[in-house]
N, CA, C and O of each residue as an XYZ file, in Angstrom:
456
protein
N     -13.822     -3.013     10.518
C     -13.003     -3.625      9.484
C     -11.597     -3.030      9.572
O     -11.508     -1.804      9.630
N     -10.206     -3.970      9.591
C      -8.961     -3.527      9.950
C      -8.618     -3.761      8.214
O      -8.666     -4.799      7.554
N      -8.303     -2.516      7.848
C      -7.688     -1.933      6.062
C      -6.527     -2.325      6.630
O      -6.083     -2.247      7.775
N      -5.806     -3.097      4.829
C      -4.494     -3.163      4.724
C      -4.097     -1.946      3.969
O      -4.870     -1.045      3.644
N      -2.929     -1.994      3.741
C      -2.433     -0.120      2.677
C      -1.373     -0.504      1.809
O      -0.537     -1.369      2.070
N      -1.453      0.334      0.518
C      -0.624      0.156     -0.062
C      -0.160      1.361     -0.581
O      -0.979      1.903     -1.323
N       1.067      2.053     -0.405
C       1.871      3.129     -0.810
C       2.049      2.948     -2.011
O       2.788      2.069     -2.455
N       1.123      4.089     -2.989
C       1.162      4.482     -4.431
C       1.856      5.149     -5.350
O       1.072      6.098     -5.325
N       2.860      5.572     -6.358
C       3.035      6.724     -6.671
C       1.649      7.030     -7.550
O       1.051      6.131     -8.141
N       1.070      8.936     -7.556
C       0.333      8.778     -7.870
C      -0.164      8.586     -9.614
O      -1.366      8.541     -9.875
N       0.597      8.510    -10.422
C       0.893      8.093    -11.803
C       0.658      6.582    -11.737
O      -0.138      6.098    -12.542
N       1.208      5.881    -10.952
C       0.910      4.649    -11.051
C      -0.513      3.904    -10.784
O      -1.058      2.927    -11.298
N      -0.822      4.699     -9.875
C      -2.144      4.235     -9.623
C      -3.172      4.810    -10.517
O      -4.192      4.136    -10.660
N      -3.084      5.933    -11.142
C      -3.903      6.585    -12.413
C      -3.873      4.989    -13.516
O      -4.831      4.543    -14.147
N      -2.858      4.574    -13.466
C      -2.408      3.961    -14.784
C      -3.419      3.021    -14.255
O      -4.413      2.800    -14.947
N      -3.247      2.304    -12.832
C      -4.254      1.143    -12.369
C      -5.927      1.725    -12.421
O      -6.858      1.016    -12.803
N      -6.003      2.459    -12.181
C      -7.059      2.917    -12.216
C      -7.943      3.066    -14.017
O      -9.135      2.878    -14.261
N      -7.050      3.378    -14.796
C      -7.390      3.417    -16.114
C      -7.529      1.873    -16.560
O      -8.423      1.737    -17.396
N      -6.871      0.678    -16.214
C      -7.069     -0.605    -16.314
C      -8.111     -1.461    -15.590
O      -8.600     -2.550    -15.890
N      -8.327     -0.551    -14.427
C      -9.226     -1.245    -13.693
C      -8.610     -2.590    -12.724
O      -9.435     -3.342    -12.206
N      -7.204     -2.819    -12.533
C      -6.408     -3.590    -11.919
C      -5.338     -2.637    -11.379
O      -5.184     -1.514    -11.859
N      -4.488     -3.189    -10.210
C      -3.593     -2.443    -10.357
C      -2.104     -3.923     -9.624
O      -1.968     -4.435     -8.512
N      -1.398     -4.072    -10.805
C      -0.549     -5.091    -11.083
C       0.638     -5.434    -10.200
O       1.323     -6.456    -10.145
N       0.697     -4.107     -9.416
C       2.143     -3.593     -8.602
C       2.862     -2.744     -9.334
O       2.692     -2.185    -10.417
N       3.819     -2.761     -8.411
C       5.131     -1.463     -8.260
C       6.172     -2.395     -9.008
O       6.169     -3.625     -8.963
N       7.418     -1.276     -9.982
C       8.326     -2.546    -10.152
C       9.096     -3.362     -8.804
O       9.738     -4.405     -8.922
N       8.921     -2.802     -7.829
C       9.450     -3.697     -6.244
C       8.857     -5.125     -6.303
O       9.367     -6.245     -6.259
N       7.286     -4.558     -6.448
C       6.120     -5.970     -6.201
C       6.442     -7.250     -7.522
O       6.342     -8.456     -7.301
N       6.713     -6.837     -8.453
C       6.739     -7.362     -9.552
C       8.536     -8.345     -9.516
O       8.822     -9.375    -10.126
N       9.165     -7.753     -8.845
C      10.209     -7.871     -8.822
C      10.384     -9.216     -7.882
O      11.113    -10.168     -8.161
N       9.503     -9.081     -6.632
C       9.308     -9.795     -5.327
C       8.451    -10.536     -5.625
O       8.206    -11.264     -4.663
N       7.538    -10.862     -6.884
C       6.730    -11.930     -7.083
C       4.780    -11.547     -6.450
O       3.726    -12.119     -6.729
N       5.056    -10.475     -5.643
C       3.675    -10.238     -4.894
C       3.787     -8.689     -4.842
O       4.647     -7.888     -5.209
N       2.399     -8.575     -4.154
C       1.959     -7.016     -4.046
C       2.469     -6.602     -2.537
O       1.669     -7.099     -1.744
N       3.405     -5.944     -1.908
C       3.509     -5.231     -1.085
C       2.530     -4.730     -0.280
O       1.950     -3.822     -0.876
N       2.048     -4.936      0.909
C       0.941     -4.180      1.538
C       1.704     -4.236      3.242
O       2.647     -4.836      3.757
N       0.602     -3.178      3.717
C       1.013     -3.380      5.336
C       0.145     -2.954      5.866
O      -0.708     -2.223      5.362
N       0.213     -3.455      7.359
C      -1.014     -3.213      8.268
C      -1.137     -1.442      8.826
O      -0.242     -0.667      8.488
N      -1.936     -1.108      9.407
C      -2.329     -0.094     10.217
C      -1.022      0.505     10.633
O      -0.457      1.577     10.416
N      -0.641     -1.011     11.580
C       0.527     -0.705     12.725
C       1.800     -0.231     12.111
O       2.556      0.629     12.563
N       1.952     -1.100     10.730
C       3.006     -1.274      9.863
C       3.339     -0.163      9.008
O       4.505      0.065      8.683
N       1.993      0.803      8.487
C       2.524      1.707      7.463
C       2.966      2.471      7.152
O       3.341      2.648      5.993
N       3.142      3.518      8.433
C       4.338      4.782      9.128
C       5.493      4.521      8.931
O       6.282      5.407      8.602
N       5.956      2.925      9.124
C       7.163      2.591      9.056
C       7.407      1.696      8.127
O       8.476      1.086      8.168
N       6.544      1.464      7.191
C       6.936      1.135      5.324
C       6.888      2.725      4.592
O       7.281      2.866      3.434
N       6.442      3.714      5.281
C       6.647      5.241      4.056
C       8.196      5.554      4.465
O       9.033      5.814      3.601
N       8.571      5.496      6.156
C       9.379      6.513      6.711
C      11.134      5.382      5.721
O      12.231      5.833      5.392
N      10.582      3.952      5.584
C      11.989      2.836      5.824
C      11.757      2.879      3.848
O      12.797      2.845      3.190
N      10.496      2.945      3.141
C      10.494      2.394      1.869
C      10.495      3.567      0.976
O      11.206      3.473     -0.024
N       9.643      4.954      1.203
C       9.621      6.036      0.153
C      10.269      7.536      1.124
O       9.954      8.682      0.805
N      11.039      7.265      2.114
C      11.672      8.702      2.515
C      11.811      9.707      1.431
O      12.934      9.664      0.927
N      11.039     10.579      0.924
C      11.334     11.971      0.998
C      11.117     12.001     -0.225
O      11.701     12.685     -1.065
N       9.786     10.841     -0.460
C       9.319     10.546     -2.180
C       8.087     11.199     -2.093
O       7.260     10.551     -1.452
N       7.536     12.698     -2.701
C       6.359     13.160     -2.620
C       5.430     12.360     -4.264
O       5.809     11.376     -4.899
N       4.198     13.226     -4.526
C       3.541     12.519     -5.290
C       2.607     10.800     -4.862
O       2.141      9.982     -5.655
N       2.619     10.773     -3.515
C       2.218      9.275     -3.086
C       0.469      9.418     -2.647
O      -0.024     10.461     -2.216
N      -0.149      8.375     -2.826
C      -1.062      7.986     -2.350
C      -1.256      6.661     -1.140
O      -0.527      5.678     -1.274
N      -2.234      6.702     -0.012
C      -1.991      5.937      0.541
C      -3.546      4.907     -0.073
O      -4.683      5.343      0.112
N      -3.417      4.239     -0.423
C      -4.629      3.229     -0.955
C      -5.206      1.984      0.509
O      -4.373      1.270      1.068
N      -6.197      1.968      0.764
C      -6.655      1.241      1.309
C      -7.540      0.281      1.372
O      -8.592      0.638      0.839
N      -7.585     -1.135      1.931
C      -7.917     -2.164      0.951
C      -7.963     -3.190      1.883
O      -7.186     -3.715      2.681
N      -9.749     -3.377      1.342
C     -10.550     -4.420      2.667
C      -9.801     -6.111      2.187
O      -9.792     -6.722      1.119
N      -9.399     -6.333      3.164
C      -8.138     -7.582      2.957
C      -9.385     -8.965      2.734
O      -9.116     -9.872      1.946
N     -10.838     -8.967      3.591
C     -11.594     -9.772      3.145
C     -12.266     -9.758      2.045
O     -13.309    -10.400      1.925
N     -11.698     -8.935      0.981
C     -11.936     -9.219     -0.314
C     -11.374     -9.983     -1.515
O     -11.767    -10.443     -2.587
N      -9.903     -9.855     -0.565
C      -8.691    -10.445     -1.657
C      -8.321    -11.758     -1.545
O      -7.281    -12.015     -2.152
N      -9.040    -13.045     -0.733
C      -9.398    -14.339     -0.735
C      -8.209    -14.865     -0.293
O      -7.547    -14.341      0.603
N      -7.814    -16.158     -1.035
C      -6.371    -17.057     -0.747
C      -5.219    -16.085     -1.156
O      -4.309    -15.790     -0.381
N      -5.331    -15.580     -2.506
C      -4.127    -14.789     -2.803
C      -3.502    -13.930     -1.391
O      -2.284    -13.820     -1.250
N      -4.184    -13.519     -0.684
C      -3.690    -12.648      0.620
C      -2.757    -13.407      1.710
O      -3.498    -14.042      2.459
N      -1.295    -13.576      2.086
C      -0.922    -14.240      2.964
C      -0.369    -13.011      3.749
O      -0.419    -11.853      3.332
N       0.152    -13.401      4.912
C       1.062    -13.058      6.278
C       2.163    -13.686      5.965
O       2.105    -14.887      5.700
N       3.497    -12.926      5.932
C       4.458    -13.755      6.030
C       5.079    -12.660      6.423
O       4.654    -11.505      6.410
N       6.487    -13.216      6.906
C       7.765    -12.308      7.820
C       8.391    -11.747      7.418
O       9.226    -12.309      6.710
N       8.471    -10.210      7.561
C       9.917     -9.632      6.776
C      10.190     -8.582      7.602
O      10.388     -9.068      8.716
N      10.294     -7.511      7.637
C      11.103     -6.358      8.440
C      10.997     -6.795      9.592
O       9.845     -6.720     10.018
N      11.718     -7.219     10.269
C      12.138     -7.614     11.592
C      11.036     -8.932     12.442
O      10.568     -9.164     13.557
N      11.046     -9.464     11.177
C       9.916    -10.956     11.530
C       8.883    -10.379     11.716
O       8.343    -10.969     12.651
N       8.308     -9.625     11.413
C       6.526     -8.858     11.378
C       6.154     -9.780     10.350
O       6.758    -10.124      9.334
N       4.799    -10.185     10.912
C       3.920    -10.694      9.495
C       3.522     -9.500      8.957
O       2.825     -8.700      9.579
N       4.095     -9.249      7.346
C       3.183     -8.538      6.522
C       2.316     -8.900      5.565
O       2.739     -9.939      5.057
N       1.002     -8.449      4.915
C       0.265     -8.584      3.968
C       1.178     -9.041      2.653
O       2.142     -8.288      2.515
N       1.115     -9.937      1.805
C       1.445     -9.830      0.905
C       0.526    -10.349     -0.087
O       0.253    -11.518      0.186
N      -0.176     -9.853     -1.346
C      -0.869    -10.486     -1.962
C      -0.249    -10.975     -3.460
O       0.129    -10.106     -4.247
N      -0.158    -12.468     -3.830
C      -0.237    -12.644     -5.004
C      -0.816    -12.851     -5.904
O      -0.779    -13.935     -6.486
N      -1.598    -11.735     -6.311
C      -2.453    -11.981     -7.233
C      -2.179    -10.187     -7.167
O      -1.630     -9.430     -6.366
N      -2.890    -10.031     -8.471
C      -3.175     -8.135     -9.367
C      -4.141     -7.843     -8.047
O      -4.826     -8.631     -7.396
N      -3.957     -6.540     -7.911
C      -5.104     -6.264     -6.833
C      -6.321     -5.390     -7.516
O      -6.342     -4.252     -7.984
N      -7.360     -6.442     -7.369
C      -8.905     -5.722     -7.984
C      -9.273     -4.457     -7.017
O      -9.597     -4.525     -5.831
N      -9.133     -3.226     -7.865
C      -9.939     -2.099     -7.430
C     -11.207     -2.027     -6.514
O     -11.658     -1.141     -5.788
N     -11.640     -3.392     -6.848
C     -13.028     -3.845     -6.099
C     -12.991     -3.798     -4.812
O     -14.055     -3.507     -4.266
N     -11.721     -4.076     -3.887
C     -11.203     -4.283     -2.686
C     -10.591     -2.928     -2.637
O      -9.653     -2.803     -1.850
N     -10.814     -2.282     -3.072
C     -10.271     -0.593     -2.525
C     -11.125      0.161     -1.996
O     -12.043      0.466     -2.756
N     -11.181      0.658     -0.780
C     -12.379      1.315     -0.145
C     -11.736      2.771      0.290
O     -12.442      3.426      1.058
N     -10.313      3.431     -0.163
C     -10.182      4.358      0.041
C      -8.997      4.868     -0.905
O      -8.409      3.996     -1.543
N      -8.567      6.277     -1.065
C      -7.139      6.390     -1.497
C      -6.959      8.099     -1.431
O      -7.500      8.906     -2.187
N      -6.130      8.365     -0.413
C      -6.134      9.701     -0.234
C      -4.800     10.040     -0.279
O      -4.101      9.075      0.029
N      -3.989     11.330     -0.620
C      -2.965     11.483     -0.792
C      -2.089     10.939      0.793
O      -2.447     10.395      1.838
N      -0.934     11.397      0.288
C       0.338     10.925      1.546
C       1.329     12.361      1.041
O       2.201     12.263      0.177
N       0.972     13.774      1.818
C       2.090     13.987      1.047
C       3.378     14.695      1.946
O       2.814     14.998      2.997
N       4.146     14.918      2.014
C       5.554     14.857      2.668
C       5.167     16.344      3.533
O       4.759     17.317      2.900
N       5.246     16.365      4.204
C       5.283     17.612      5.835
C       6.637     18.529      5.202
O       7.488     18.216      4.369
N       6.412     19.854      6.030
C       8.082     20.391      6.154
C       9.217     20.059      6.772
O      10.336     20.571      6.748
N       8.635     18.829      7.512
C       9.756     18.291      8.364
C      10.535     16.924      7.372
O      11.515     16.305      7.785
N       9.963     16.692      6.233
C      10.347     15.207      5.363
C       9.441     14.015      5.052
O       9.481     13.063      4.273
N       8.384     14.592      6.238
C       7.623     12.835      6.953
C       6.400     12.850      6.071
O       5.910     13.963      5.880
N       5.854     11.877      5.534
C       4.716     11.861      5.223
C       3.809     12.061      6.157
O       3.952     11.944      7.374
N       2.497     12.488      5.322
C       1.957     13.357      6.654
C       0.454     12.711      6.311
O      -0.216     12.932      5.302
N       0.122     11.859      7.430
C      -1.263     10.538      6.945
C      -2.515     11.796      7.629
O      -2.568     12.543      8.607
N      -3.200     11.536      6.706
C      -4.577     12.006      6.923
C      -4.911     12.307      8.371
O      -4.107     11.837      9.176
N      -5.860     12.947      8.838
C      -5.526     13.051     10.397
C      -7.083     12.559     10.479
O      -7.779     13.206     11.263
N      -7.720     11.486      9.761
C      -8.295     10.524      9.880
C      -8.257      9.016      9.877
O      -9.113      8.156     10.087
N      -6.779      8.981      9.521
C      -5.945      7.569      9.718
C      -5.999      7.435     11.396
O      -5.815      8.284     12.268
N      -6.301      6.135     11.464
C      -6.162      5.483     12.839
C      -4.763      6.230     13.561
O      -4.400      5.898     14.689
């Protein structure tokens, strides 16, 4: 199974987590959809979208759960990314482990991430 991801702060996702939904970021809310990215994609949505933002979680999230709401469409340099419109059900979350910033700046992914 290829997980999509979604970069958390971790307050925000407490808050989703206490609702049992989690609605988006004000970005997502702003953009009409939920922000997500692939495998290939998510090194370079932390390094281009949260540089040198600690407190993050990386959430991961079986994309054949999230139905029609889930599209592909083009944005950082014509990449199809995940975007879902619809609240994203917790139900489709199969992981969420911190992200947290190295001494060098970089977020530093699990060294069980692909």
């Amino acid at each position: 199974m290829d997980l999509i991801y979604k970069i958390v702060p971790k307050d925000l996702w407490h808050e989703a987590e206490s609702k049992g939904v989690f609605t988006g970021a004000p970005v997502d809310a702003a953009d009409g959809f939920i922000h997500l990215s692939t495998t290939a994609q998510v090194r370079g949505t932390a390094a281009h979208h949260f540089a040198g933002q600690d407190g993050l979680l990386l959430v991961g999230v079986d994309p054949a759960r999230l139905g029609a709401a889930l599209r592909y469409e083009p944005s950082r340099g014509g990449a199809l990314f995940p975007h879902l419109y619809a609240p994203l059900s917790l139900d489709a979350v199969v992981s969420v482990t911190a992200l947290p910033l190295g001494a060098d700046g970089l977020h530093q992914f699990d060294s069980s991430f692909p």
